[in-house]
ZAROZA-420980 format. One line per field, with one value per residue (C-alpha): residue number from 1; residue in one letter; x negated, y negated, z. Coordinates in nm, 3 decimals. Last residue first. Layout:
pos	NUM,...
code	A,...
east	X,...
north	Y,...
up	Z,...
This chain:
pos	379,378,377,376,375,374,373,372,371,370,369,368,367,366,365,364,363,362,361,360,359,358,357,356,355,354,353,352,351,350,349,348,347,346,345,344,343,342,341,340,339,338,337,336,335,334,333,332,331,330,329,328,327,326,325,324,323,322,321,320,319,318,317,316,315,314,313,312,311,310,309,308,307,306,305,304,303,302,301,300,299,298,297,296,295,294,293,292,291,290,289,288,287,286,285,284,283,282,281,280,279,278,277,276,275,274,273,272,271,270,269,268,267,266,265,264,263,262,261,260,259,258,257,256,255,254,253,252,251,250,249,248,247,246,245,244,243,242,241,240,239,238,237,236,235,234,233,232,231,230,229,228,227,226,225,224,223,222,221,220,219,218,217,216,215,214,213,212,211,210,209,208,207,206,205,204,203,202,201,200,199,198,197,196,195,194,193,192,191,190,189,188,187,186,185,184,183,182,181,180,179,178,177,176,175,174,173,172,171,170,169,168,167,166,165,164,163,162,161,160,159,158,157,156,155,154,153,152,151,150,149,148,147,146,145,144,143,142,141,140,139,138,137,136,135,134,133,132,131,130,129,128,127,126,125,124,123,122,121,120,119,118,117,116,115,114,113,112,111,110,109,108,107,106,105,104,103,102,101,100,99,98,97,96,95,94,93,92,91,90,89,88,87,86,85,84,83,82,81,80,79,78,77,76,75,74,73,72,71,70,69,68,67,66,65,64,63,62,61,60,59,58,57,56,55,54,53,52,51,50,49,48,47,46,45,44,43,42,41,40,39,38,37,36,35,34,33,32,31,30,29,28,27,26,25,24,23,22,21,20,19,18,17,16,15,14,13,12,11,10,9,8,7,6,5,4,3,2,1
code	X,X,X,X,X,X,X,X,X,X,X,X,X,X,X,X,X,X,X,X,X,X,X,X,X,X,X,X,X,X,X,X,X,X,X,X,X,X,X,X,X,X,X,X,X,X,X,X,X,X,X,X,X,X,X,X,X,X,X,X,X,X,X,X,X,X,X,X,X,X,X,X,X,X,X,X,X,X,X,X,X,X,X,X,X,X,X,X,X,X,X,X,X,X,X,X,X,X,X,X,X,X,X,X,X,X,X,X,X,X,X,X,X,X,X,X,X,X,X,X,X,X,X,X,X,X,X,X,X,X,X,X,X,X,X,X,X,X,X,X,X,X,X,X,X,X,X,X,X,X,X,X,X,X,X,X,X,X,X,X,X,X,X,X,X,X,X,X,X,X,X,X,X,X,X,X,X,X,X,X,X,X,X,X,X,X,X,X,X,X,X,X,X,X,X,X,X,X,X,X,X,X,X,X,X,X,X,X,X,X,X,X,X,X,X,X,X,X,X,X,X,X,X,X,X,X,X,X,X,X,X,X,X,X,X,X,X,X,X,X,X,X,X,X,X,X,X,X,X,X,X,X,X,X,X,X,X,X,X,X,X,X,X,X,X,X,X,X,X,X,X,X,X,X,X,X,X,X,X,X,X,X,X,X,X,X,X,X,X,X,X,X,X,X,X,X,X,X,X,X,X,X,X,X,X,X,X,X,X,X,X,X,X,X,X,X,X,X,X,X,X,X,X,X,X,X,X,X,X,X,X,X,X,X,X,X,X,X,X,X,X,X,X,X,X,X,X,X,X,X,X,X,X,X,X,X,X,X,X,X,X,X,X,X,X,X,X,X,X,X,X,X,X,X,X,X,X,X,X
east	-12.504,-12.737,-13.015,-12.924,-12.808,-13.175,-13.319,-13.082,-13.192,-13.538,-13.493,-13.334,-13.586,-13.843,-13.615,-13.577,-13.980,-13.908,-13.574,-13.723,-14.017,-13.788,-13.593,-13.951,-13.990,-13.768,-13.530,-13.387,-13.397,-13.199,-12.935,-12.888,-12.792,-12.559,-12.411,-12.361,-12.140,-11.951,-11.877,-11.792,-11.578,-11.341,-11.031,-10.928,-10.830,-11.245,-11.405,-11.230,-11.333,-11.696,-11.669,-11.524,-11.842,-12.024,-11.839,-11.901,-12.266,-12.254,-12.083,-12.369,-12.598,-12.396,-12.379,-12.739,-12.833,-12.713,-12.993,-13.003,-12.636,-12.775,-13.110,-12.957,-12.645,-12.846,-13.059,-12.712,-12.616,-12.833,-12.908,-12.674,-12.420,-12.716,-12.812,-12.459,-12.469,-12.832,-12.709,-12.432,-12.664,-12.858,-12.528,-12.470,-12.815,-12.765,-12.423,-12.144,-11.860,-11.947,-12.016,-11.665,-11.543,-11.693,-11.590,-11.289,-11.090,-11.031,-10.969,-11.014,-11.352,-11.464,-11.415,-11.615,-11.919,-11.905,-11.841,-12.165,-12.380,-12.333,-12.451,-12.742,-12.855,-12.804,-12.981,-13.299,-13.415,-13.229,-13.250,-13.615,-13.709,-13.617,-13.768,-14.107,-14.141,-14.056,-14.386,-14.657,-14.715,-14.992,-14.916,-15.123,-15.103,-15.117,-15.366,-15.430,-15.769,-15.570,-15.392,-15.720,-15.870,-15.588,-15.653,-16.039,-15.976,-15.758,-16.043,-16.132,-15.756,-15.812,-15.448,-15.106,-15.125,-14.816,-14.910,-14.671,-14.722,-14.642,-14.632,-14.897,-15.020,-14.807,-14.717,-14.482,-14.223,-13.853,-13.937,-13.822,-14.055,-14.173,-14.360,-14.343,-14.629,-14.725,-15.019,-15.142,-15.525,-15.559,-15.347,-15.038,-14.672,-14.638,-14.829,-14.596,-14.253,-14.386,-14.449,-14.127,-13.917,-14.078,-14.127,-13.830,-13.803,-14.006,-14.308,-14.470,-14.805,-15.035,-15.399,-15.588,-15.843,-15.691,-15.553,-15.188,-14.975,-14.760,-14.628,-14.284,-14.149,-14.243,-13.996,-13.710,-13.805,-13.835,-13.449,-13.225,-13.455,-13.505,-13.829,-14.161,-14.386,-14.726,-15.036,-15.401,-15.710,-15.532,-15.632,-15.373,-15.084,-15.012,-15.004,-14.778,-14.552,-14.529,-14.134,-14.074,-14.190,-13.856,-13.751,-14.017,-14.407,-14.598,-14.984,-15.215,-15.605,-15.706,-15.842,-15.724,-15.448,-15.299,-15.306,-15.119,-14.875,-14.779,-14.683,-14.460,-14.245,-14.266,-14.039,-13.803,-13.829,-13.970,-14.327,-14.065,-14.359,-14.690,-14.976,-15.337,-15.643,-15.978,-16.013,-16.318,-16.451,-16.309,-16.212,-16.061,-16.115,-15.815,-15.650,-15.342,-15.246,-15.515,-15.264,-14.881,-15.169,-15.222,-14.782,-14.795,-15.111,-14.879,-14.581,-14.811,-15.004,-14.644,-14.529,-14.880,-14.877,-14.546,-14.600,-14.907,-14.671,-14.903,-15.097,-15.444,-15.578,-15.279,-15.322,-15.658,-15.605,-15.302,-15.561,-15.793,-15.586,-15.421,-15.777,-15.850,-15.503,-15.595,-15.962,-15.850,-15.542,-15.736,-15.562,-15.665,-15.877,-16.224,-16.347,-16.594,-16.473,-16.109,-16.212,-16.448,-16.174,-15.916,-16.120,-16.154,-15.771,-15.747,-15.983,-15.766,-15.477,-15.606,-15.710,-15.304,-15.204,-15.399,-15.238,-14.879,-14.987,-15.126,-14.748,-14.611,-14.866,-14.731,-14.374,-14.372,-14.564,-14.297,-14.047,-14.217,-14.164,-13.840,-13.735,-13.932,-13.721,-13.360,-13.265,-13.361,-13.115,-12.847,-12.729
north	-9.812,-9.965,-9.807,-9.999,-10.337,-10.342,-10.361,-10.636,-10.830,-10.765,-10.900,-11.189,-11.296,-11.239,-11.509,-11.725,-11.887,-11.914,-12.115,-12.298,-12.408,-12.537,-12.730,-12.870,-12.997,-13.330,-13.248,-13.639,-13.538,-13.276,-13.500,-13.781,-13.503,-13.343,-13.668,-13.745,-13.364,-13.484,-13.763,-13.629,-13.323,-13.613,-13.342,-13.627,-13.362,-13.242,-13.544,-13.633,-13.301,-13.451,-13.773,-13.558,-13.362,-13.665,-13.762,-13.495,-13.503,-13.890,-13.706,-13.465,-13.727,-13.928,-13.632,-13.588,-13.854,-13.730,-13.529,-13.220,-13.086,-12.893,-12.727,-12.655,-12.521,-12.302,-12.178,-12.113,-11.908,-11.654,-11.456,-11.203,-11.525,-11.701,-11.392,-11.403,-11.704,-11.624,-11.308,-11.449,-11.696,-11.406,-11.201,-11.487,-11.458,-11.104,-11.121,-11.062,-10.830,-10.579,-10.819,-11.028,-10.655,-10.560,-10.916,-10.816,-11.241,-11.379,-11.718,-11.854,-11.627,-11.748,-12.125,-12.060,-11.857,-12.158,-12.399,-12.220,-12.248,-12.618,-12.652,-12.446,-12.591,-12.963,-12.938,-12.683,-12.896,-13.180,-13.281,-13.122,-13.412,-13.677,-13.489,-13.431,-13.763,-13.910,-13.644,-13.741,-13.402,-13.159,-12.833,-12.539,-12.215,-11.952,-11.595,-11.513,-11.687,-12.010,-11.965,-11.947,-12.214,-12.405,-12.326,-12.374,-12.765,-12.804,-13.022,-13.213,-13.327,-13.562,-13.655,-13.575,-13.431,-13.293,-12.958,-12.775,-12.382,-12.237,-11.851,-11.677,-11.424,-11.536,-11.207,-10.949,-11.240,-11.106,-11.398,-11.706,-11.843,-12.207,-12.278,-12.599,-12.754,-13.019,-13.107,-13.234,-13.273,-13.395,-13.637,-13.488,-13.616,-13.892,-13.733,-13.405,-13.658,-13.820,-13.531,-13.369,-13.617,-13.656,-13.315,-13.072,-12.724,-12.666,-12.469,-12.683,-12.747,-12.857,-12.775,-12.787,-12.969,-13.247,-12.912,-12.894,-13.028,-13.317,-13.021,-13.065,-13.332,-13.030,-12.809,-13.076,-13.199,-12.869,-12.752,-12.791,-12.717,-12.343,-12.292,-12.180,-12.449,-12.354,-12.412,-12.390,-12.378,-12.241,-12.231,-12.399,-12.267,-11.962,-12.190,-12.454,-12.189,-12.002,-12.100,-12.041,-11.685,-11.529,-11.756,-11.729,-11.778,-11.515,-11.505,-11.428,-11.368,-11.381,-11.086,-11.148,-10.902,-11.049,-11.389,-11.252,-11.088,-11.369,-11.574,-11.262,-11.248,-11.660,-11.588,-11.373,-11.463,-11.363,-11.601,-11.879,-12.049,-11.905,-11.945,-11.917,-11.793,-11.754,-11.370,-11.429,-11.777,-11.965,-11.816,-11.420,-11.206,-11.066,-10.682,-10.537,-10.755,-10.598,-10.322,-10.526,-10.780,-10.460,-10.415,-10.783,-10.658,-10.425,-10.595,-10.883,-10.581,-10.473,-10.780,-10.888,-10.597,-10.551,-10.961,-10.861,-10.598,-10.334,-10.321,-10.229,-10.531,-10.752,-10.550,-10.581,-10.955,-10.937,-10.769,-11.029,-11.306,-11.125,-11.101,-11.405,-11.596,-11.342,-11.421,-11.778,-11.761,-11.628,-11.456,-11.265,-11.518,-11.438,-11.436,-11.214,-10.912,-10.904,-10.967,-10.678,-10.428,-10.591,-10.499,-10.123,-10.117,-10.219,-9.948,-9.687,-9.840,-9.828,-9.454,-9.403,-9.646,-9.400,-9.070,-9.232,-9.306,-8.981,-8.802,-9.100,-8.960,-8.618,-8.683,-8.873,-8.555,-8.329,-8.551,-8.524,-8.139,-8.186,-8.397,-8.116,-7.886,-8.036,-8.035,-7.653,-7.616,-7.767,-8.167
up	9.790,10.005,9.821,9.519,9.710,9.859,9.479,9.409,9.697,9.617,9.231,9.395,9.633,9.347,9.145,9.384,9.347,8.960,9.034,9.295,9.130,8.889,9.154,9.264,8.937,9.009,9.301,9.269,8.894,8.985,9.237,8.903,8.692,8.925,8.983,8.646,8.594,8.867,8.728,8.391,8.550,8.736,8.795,9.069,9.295,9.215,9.195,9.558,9.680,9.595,9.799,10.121,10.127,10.071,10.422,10.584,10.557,10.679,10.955,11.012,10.977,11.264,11.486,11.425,11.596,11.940,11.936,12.197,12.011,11.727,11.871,12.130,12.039,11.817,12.095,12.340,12.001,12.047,11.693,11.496,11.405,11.225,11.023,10.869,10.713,10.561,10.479,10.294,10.093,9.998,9.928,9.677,9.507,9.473,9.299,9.520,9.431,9.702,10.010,9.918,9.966,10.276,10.418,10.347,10.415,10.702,10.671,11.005,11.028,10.694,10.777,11.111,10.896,10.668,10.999,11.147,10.825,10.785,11.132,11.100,10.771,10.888,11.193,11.092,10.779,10.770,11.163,11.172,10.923,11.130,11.464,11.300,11.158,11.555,11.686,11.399,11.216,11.158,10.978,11.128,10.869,11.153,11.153,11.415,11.372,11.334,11.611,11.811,11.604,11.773,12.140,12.045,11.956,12.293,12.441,12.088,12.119,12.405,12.385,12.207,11.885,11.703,11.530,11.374,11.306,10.983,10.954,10.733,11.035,11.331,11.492,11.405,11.357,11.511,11.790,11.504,11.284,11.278,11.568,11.713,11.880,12.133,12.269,12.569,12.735,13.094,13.269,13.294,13.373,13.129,12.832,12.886,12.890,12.534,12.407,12.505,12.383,12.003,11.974,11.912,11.830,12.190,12.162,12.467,12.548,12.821,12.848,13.158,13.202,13.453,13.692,13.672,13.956,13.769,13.629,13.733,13.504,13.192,13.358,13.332,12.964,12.853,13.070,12.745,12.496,12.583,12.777,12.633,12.824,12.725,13.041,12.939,13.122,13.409,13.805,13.992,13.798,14.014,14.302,14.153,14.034,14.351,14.388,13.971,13.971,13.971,13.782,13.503,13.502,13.289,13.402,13.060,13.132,12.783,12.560,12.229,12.244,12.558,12.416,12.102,12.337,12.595,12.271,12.111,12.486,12.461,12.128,12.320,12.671,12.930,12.888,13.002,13.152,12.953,13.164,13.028,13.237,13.013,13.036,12.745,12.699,12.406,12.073,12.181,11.886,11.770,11.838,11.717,11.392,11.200,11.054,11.011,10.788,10.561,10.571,10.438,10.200,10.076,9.986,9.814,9.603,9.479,9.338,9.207,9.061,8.891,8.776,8.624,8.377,8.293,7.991,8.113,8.068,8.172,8.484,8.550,8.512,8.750,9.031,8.984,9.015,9.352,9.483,9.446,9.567,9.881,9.943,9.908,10.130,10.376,10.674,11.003,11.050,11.097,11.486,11.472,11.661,11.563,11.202,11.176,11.325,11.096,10.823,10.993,10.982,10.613,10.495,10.671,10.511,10.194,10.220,10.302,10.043,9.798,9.942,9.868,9.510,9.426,9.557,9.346,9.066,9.135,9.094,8.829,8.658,8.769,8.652,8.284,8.333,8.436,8.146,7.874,8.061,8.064,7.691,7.704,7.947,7.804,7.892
């Protein structure tokens, strides 16, 4: 390209440049405006987030758009990424919803998701104690004076701790965050008279907070005394998903079980093979490096939690072998070269999915777009 080719280019780059530069300095006076929100919230009470005030201001936003004859879908795309770094801004300070340095224990408050626990209280102006091993021997004393106890244990030693707290005072609150319910619920309404809940959170310790993550509610007793505990999570921000205790567990095994499991002999059947993992990373589509991360994310985390999670039902080794064996139906299709079945059964599975799989496919496609945006800079 000459010279005089480049100069009307440049001078058009000098413009992008500027508006960008315009852009920057207009997050920047956002930001500002989002921190004083979160101010407001953090002294009333409002939850950090409102799916109404956000569904309406997203609507908005893509009529503007439409107006002004920009793609909606660049708007709404860009307005969700920065309202998630607007949440990142009130998530320092919350409004505490019962009485001010109200004393709440966190056992297991050392580790990494009752680290993020200990942290919200803190920022809403409780009196937090953390109970670990080292303060195990003065538990009962340290406990004798908390409105509201959460076991954050890993599964293996809940249903131990929880035998323990025969102790607590009868209004104080006991909880666990435990990835299953059923057991512990029952073993927290045997122990303690007072109020009991339990709860999983779904969202692993990496979570700035709990601002749009799902928490699951299983109620155990005298739920109109732990009623402030979950307007608490509310106000920072939690979608609360209420679920019997035994309907948790069955659909746990599918949804964390099945997927973990599956993932590990993937990751295991990769290993044995060996094959560049650079290289299968380089000719992958976005939607397969998606599926790759997700493989691979598993193998950067504990793996005592996914143990856990895997082995503490001993019904799942029959799903997981029922799981097997459709896995052993389909290589049958395959050495029998049966494409016709195959192709039935795939019919037959998506109408199973109904319009859910095209939810999917719309709902995938922003994943996708991001995935191949990362790849870019990657490069």
């Amino acid at each position: 390209m000459s010279k005089d080719d480049q100069q009307p280019l440049s001078a058009l780059r000098e413009q992008i440049d500027a508006l960008d530069t315009q852009l920057v300095e207009l997050l920047a006076k956002r930001a500002l405006v989002t921190t004083q929100v979160g101010l407001i919230k953090s002294q009333t009470g409002m939850p950090t987030y409102v799916p109404e005030r956000e569904a309406q201001l997203i609507a908005s936003r893509r009529a503007t758009a439409l107006a002004q004859g920009v793609p909606p879908d660049l708007v709404e795309d860009l307005l969700r990424r920065i309202m998630r770094e607007s949440y990142l801004t009130q998530n320092t300070q919350y409004r505490c919803t019962t009485s001010s340095g109200t004393k709440v224990a966190v056992i297991g408050g050392k580790g990494a998701l009752g680290k993020l626990i200990v942290s919200l209280f803190e920022r809403s102006h409780y009196d937090v104690i953390v109970i670990d091993r080292a303060e195990w021997d003065q538990a009962e004393q340290l406990l004798s004076d908390v409105k509201l106890c959460i076991v954050a244990v890993p599964i293996k030693q809940t249903i131990s701790i929880i035998s323990t707290l025969s102790y607590l005072p009868d209004d104080c609150i006991l909880a666990d965050i435990t990835s299953v319910k059923h057991a512990p619920l029952n073993a927290m309404l045997n122990v303690h008279k007072g109020p009991v809940i339990g709860l999983h959170p779904m969202f692993g310790p990496d979570a700035p907070g709990m601002v749009k993550q799902v928490v699951i509610i299983c109620h155990g007793r005298q739920a109109d005394a732990y009623e402030w505990f979950l307007q608490q999570m509310i106000t920072w921000g939690a979608q609360l998903q209420v679920s019997d205790a035994q309907v948790h567990d069955n659909d746990m095994a599918y949804i964390q079980v099945m997927r973990h499991f599956t993932s590990f002999v993937y990751g295991a059947h990769l290993h044995a093979e060996d094959p560049d993992l650079s290289s299968l990373i380089a000719h992958s589509s976005p939607i397969y490096r998606l599926e790759l991360a997700m493989v691979g994310r598993l193998f950067a985390q504990d793996p005592n939690l996914y143990a856990d999670i895997i082995f503490d039902n001993s019904k799942n080794l029959a799903l997981l072998k029922r799981f097997r064996d459709r896995f052993d139906d389909a290589i049958a299709l395959f050495e029998a070269n049966d494409k016709a079945q195959f192709i039935e059964q795939f019919s037959l599975i998506s109408q199973w999915f109904g319009d859910y799989a095209k939810t999917c496919l719309v709902d995938s496609k922003q994943l996708l777009l991001k995935a191949d945006d990362d790849r870019m800079l990657r490069k």
